[in-house]
C-alpha positions as CSV (number, residue, x, y, z in Angstrom):
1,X,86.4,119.5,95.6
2,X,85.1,121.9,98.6
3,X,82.8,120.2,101.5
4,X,80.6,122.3,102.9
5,X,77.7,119.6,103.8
6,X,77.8,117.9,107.3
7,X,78.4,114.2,106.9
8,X,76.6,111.5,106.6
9,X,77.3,108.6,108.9
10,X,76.3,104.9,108.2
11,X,74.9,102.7,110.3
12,X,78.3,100.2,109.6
13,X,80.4,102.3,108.0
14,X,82.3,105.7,107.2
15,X,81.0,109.2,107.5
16,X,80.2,110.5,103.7
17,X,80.8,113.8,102.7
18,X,78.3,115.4,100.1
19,X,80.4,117.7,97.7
20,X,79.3,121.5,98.2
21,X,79.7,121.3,94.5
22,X,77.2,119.0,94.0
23,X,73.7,120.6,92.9
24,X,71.0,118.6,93.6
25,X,69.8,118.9,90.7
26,X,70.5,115.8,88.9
27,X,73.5,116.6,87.7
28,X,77.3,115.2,89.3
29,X,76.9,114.8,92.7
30,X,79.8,112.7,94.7
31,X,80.8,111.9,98.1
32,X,83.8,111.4,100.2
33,X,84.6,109.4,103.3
34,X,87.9,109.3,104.9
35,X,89.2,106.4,106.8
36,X,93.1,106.4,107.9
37,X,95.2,106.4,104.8
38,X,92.4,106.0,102.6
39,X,89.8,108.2,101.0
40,X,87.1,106.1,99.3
41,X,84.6,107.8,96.9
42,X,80.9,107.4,95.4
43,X,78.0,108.6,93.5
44,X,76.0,110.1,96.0
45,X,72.9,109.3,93.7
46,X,74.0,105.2,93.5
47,X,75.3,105.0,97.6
48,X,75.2,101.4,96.6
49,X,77.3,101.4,93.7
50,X,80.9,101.3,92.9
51,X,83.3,103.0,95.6
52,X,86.9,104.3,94.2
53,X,89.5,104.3,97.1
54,X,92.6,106.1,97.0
55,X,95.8,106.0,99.2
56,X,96.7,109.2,100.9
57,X,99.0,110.0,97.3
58,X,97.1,109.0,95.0
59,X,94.0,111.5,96.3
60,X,96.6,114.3,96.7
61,X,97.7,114.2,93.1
62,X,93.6,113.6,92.2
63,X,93.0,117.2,94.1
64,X,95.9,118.7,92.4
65,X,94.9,117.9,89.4
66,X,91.2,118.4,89.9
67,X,92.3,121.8,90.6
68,X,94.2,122.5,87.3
69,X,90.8,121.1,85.3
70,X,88.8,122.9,87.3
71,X,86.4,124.8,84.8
């Protein structure tokens, strides 16, 4: 996942992260915030949705293997 987009603070919580893969077009658009050892993630088109968060070795392997998928 790149990250080209400035983030996205909330009033109460973490900075998001738009993916600079993500279109805007309606398509699979997702966000990341960073907080310590965590990196939590969202549908940038639900904010209030679900939020995956990952441990510090659990995101690595997801970005290694994101990578190898990559189409």
């Amino acid at each position: 996942m790149s990250s080209g987009a400035a983030a996205r603070p909330e009033s109460d919580g973490p900075a998001w992260i738009k993916s600079s893969y993500s279109a805007g077009n309606g398509g699979e658009c997702v966000e990341v915030a960073t907080c310590l050892d965590t990196t939590h993630v969202r549908d940038s088109k639900h904010t209030a949705g679900p939020i995956v968060s990952l441990g510090q070795a659990a995101w690595t392997e997801f970005l290694g293997f994101a990578a190898r998928h990559a189409g």
